[in-house]
VMD Tcl script that draws the C-alpha trace (Angstrom):
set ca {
  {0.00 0.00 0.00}
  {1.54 3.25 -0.89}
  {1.48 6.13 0.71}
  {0.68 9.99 -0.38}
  {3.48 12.25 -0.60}
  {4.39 14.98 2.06}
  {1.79 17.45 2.42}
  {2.32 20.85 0.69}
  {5.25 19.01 -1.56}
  {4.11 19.38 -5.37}
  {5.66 16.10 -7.23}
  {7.64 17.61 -10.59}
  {5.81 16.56 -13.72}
  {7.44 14.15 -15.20}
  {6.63 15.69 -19.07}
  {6.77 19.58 -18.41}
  {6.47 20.29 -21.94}
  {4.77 17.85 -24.09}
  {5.50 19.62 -27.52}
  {9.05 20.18 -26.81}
  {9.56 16.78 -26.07}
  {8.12 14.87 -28.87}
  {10.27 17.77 -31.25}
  {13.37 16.36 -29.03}
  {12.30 12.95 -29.70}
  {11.66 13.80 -33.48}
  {15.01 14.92 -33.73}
  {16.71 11.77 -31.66}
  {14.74 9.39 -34.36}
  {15.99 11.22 -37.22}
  {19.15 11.94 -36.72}
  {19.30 7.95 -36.09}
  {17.77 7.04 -39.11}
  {20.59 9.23 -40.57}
  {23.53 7.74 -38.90}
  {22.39 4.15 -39.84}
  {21.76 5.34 -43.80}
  {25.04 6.72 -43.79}
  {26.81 3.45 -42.40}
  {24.96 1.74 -44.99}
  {26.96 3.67 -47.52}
  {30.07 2.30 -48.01}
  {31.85 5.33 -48.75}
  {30.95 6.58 -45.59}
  {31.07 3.65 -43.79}
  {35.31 4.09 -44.46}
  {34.87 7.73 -42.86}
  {33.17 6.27 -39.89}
  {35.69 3.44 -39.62}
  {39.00 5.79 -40.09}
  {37.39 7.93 -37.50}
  {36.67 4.94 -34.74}
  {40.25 4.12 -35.72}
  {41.56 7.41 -34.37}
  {39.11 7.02 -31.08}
  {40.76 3.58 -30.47}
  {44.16 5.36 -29.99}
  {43.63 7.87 -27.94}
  {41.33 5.69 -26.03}
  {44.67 3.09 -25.70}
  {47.02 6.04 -25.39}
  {45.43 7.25 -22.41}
  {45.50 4.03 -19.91}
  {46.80 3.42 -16.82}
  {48.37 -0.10 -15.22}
  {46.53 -0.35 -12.11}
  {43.44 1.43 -13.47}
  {43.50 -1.07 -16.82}
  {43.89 -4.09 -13.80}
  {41.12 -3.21 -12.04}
  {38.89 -2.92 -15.26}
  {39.96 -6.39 -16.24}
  {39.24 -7.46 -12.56}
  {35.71 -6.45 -12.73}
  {35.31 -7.45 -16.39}
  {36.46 -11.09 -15.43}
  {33.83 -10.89 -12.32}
  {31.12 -9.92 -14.72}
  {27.27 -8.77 -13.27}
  {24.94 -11.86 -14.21}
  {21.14 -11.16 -13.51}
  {19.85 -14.18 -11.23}
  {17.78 -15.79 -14.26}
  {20.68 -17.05 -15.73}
}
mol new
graphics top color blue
foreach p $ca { graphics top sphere $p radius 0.5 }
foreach p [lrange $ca 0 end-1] q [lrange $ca 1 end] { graphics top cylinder $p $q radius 0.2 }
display resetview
């Protein structure tokens, strides 16, 4: 059984703006639709590739020994939901 909030304490609302965010939403869904026509291009597709190439290295450039350990520790331990 729930229980009502504390008196004279207004809950936000959860969609303040309705309008503004089904434009946001719009916008999310087409600039997706985008990004997955463009990797369907081939073209592009070697853009998008060269560029996740150069994210790769600085993403490798930047680690650290004991912070790279502790990732691998965690990775190894894994988070499996109880169904499985």
């Amino acid at each position: 059984m729930s229980r009502p909030g504390a008196p004279g304490r207004a809950e936000p609302a959860l969609v303040a703006s309705p309008v503004r965010d089904a434009a946001i939403t719009a916008g999310v869904v087409a600039l997706t639709a985008c990004a997955f026509a463009a990797a369907g291009d081939h073209q592009t597709l070697a853009s998008i590739q060269r560029l996740d190439d150069a994210w790769l290295r600085l993403m490798i450039s930047g680690r650290v020994t004991p912070l790279t350990a502790i990732a691998k520790v965690f990775n190894a331990g894994g988070w499996q939901s109880p169904r499985e």
